[in-house]
Phi, psi and omega in degrees: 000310164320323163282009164263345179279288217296136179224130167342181173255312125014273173296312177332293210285345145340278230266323175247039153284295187286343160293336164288317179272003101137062184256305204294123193283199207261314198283324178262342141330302165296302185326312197290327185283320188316320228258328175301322186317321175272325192258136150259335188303312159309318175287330191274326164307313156329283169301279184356300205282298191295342189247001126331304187315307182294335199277295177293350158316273238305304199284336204271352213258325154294337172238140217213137183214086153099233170267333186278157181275176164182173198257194132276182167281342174299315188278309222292295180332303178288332176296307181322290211284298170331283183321306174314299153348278187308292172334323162314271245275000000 
């Protein structure tokens, strides 16, 4: 059974790709928290990965080129400037 809890890092990073698009069961969920205990590099990616995610909804939901989303160069700016921020602070 232990070897079905302990997971790659690798894997971390899957399961919480597909946990952002709400793909990820409740059992790789558990994994990832597990995985958290051992790893920060993995939580921190985590949080990264999600507050981009969250960052690129926000900008992407008004712009829209053809069927595809795309920026202008002012939101690619303001995002760029956003991101930056965060990474300081």
């Amino acid at each position: 059974m232990k070897s079905k809890i302990k997971i790659s890092c690798d894997e971390a990073t899957a399961i919480c790709d597909k946990n952002q698009y709400g793909q990820a069961s409740l059992f790789d969920k558990i994994k990832l928290n597990i995985h958290f205990i051992r790893c920060k590099f993995c939580k921190l990616y985590t949080k990264q990965n999600t507050y981009l995610t969250r960052l690129l909804g926000v900008y992407s939901e008004d712009a829209h080129c053809g069927k595809e989303k795309c920026f202008s160069e002012k939101e690619k700016e303001q995002l760029q400037e956003k991101v930056e921020k965060k990474i300081v602070s």
